[in-house]
N, C-alpha and C positions, 0 to 999 in steps of 0.2 A: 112507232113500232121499233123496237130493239133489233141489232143484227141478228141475232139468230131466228126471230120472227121473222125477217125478211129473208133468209138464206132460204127457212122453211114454205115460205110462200113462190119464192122463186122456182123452188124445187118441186112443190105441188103441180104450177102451174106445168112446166116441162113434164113430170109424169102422165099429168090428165092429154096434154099433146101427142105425147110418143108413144106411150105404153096405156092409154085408157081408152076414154071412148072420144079421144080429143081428134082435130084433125092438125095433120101437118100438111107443109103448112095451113098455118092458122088463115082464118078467113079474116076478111079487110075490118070487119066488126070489133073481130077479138085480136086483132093487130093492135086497133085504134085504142082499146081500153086500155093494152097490154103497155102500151109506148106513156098514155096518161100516167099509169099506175106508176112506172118508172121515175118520173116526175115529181109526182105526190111521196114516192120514199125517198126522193132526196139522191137519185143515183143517174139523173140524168141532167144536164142542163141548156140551155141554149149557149152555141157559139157566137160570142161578141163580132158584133161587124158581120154575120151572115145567117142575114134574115132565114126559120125556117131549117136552120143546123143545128144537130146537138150531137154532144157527145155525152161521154162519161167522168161524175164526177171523178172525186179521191174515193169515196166511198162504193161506188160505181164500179170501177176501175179493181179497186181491191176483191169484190166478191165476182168479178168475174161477169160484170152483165153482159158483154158481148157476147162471148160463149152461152152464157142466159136466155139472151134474145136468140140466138142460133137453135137454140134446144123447143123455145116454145113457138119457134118458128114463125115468128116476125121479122127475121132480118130478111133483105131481098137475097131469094132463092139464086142470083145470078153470083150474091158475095158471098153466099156459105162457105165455097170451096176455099177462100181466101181468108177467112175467119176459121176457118178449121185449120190450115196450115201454116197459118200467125201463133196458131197457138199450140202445132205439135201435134196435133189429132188427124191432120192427113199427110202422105209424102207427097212429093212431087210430079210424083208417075200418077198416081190416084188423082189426083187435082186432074193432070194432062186428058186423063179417060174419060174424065166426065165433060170438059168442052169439046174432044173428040167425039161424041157418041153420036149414034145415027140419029136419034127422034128424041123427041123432049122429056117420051114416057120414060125413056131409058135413062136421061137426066135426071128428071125428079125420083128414079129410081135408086138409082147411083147416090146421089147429094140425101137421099132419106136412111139407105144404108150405113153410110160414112158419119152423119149425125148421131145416128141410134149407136154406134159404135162409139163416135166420142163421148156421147153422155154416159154410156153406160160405165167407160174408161172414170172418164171426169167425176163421177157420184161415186166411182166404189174408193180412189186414191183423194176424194177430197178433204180436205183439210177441217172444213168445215160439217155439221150435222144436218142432219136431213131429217 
């Protein structure tokens, strides 16, 4: 698959998550496909000497997959805030609010707000086609 096939696919996936009939986050099923699929395009790999680690290729890294996996809501819900504010999409007060909050509901509420907001930021300013 060519980069714009994969940008396009990446971006499917995150719409059917956020904005269709998807769930965020994703369940452990469509995690596991989600993290495979990663692999299979060439944008993720294992880290040398730690069994069980990966990161992001060059290729990876360039289109953005963390914020990718944030969007389709595979990454662990506890690093969102930390992935969102690496990459300018939350401030520092926002991040504080949401380890602050009373109950969890009010978390996964908070960290699904702030998501829906960076994606929607990250899709209309990116660089790349949808």
């Amino acid at each position: 698959m060519d980069k714009a096939g994969i940008i396009r696919k990446l971006h499917e996936i995150a719409d059917f998550q956020l904005l269709d009939g998807g769930t965020w986050p994703a369940n452990r099923e469509s995690a596991t496909s989600y993290r495979k699929m990663l692999r299979e395009l060439g944008l993720e790999e294992d880290v040398p000497g730690i069994p069980g680690d990966t990161r992001s290729t060059a290729l990876g890294s360039e289109l953005s997959v963390d914020l990718m996996t944030v969007f389709a809501g595979t990454w662990c819900i506890w690093d969102v805030p930390y992935v969102l504010e690496k990459n300018g999409y939350l401030e520092r007060e926002e991040e504080d609010a949401i380890y602050e909050a009373s109950s969890e509901e009010e978390v996964g509420r908070l960290i699904h707000r702030y998501v829906l907001r960076a994606y929607l930021k990250f899709s209309n300013h990116s660089r790349f086609p949808n």
